[in-house]
mmCIF file as gemmi writes it, N, C-alpha and C atoms, coordinates in Angstrom:
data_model
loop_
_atom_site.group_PDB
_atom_site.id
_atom_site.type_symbol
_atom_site.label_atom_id
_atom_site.label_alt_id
_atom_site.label_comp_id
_atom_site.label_asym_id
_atom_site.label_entity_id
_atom_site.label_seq_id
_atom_site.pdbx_PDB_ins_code
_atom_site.Cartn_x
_atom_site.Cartn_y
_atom_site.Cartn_z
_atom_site.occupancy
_atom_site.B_iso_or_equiv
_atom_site.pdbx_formal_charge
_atom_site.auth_seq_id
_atom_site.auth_asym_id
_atom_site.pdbx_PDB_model_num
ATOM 1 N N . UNK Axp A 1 ? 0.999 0.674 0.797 1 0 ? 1 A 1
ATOM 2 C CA . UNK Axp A 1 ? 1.582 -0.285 -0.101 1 0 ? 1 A 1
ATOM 3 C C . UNK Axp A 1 ? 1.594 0.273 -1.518 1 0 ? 1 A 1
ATOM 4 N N . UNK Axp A 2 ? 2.591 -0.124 -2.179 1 0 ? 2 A 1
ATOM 5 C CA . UNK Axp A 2 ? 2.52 0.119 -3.647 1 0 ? 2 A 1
ATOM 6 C C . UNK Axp A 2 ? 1.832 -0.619 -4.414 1 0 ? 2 A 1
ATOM 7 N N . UNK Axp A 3 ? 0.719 -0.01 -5.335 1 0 ? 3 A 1
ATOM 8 C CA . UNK Axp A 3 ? -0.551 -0.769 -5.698 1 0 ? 3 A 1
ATOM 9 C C . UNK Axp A 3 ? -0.16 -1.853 -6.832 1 0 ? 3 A 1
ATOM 10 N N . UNK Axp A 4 ? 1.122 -1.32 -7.869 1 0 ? 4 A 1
ATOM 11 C CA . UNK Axp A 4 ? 1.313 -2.677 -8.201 1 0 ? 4 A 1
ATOM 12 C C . UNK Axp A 4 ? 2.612 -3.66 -7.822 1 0 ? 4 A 1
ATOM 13 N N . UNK Axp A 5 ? 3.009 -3.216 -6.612 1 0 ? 5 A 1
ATOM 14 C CA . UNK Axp A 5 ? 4.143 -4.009 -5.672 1 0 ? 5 A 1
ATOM 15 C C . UNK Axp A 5 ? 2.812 -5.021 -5.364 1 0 ? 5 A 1
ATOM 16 N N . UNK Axp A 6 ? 1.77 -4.68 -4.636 1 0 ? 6 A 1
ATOM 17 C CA . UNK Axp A 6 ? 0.587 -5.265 -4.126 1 0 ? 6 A 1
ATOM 18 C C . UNK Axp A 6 ? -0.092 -6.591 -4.909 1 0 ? 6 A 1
ATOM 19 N N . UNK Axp A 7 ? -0.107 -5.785 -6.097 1 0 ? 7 A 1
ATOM 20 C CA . UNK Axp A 7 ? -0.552 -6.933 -7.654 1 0 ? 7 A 1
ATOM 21 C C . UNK Axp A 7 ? 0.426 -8.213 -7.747 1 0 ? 7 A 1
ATOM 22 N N . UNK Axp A 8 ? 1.776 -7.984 -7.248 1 0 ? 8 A 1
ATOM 23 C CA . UNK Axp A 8 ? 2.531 -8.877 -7.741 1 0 ? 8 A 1
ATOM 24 C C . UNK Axp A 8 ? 2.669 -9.938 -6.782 1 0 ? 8 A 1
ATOM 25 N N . UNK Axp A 9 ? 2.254 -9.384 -5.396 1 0 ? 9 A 1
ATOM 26 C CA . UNK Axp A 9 ? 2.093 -10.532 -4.633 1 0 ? 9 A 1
ATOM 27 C C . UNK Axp A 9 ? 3.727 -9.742 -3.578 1 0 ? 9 A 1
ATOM 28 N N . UNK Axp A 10 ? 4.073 -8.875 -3.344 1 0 ? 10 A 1
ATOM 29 C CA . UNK Axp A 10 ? 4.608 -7.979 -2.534 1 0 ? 10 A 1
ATOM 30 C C . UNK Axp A 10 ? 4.132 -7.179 -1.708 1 0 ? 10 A 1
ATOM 31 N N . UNK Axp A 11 ? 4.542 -7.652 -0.031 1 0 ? 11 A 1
ATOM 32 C CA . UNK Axp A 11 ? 3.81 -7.129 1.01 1 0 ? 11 A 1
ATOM 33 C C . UNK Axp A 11 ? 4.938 -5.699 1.238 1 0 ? 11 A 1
ATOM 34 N N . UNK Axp A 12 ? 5.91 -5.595 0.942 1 0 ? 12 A 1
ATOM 35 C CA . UNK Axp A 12 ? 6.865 -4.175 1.694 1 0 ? 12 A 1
ATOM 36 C C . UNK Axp A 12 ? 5.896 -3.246 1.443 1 0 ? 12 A 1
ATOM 37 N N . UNK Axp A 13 ? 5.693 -2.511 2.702 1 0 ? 13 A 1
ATOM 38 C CA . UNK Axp A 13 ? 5.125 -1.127 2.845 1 0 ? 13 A 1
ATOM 39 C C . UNK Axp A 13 ? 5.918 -0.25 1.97 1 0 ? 13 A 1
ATOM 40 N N . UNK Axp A 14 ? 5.328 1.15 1.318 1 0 ? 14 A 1
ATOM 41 C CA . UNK Axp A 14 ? 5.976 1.943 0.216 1 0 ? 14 A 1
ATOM 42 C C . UNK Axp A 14 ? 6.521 3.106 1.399 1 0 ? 14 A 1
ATOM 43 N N . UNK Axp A 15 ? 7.739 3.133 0.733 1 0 ? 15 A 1
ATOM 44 C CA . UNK Axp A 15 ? 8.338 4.505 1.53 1 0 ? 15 A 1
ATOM 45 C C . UNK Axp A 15 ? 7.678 5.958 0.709 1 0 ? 15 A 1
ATOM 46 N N . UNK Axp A 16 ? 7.115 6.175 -0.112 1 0 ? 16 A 1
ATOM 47 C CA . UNK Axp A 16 ? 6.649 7.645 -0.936 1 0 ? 16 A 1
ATOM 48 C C . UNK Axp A 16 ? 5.495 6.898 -1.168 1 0 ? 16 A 1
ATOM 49 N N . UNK Axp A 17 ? 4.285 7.648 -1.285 1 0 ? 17 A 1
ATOM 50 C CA . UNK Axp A 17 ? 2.972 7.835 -1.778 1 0 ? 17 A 1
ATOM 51 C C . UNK Axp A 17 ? 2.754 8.699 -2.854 1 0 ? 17 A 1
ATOM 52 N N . UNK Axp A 18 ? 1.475 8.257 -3.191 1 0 ? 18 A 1
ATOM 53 C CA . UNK Axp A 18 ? 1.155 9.53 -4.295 1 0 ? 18 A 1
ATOM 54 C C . UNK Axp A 18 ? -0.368 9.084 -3.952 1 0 ? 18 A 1
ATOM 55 N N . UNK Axp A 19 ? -0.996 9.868 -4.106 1 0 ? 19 A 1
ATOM 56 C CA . UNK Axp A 19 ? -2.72 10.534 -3.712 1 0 ? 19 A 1
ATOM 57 C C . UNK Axp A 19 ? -3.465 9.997 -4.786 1 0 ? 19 A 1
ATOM 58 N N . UNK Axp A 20 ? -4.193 9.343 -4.741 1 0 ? 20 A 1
ATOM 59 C CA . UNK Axp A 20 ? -4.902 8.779 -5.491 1 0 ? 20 A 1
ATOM 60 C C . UNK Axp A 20 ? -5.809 9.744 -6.248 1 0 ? 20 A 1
ATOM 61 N N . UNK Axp A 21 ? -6.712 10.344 -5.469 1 0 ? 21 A 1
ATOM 62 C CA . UNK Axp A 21 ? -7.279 11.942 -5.746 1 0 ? 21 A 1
ATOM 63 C C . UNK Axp A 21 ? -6.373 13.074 -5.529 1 0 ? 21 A 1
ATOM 64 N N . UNK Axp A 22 ? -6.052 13.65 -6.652 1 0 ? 22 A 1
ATOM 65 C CA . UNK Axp A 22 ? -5.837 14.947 -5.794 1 0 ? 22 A 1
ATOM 66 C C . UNK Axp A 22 ? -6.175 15.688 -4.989 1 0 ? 22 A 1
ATOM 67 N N . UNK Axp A 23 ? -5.159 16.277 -3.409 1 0 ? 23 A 1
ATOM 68 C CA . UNK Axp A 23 ? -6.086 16.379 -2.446 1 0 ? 23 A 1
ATOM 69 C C . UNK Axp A 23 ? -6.049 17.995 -2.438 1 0 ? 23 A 1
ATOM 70 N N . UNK Axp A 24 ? -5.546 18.689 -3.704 1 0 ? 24 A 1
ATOM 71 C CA . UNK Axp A 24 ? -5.446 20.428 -3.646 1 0 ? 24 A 1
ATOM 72 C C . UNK Axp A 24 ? -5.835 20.978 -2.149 1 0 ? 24 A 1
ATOM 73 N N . UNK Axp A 25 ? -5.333 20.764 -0.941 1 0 ? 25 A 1
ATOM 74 C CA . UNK Axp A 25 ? -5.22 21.59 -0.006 1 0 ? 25 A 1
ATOM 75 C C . UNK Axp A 25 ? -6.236 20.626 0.991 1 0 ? 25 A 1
ATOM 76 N N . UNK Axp A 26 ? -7.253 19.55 0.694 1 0 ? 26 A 1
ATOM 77 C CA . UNK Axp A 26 ? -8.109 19.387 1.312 1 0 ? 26 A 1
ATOM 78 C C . UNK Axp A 26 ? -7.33 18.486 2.753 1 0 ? 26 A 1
ATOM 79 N N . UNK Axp A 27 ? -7.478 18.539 3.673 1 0 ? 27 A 1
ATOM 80 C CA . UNK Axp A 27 ? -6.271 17.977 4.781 1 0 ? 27 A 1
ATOM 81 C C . UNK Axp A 27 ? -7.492 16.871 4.649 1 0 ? 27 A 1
ATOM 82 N N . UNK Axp A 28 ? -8.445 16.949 4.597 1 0 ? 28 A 1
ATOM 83 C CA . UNK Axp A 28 ? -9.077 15.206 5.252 1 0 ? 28 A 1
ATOM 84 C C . UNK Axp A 28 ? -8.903 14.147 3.812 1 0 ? 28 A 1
ATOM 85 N N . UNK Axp A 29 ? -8.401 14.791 2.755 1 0 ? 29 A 1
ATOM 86 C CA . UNK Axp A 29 ? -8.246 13.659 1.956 1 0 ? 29 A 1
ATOM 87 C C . UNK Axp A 29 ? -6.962 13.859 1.841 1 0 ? 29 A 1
ATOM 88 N N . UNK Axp A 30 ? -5.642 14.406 2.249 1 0 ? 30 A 1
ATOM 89 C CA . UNK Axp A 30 ? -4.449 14.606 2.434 1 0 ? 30 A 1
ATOM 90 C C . UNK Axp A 30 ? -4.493 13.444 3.16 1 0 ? 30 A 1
ATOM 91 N N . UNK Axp A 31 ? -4.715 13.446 4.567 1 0 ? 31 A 1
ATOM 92 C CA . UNK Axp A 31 ? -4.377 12.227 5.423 1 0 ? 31 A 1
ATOM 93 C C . UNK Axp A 31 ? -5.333 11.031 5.367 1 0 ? 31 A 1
ATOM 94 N N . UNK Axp A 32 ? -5.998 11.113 4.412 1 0 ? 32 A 1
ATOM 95 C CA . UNK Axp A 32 ? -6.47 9.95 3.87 1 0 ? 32 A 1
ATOM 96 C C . UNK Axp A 32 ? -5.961 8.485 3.96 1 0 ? 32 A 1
ATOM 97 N N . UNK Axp A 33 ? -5.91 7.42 4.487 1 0 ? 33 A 1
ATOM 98 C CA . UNK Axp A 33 ? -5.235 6.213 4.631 1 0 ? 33 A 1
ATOM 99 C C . UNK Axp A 33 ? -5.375 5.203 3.458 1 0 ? 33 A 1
ATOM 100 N N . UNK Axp A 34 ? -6.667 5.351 2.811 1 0 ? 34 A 1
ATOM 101 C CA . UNK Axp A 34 ? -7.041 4.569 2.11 1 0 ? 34 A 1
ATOM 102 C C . UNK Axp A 34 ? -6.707 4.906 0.642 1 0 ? 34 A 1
């Protein structure tokens, strides 16, 4: 979800992400869900 689509009271799932941490190469925080 888009975190402030989320704030506004908007459930559409986000088509693009962006990484909360940068995950420089690390694959277990790459596929990170959370």
């Amino acid at each position: 979800m888009c975190i402030e689509c989320e704030r506004a009271g908007d459930t559409t799932p986000a088509n693009e992400v962006d990484h909360i941490k940068p995950h420089r190469g690390n694959y277990a925080l790459f596929w990170d869900m959370s």
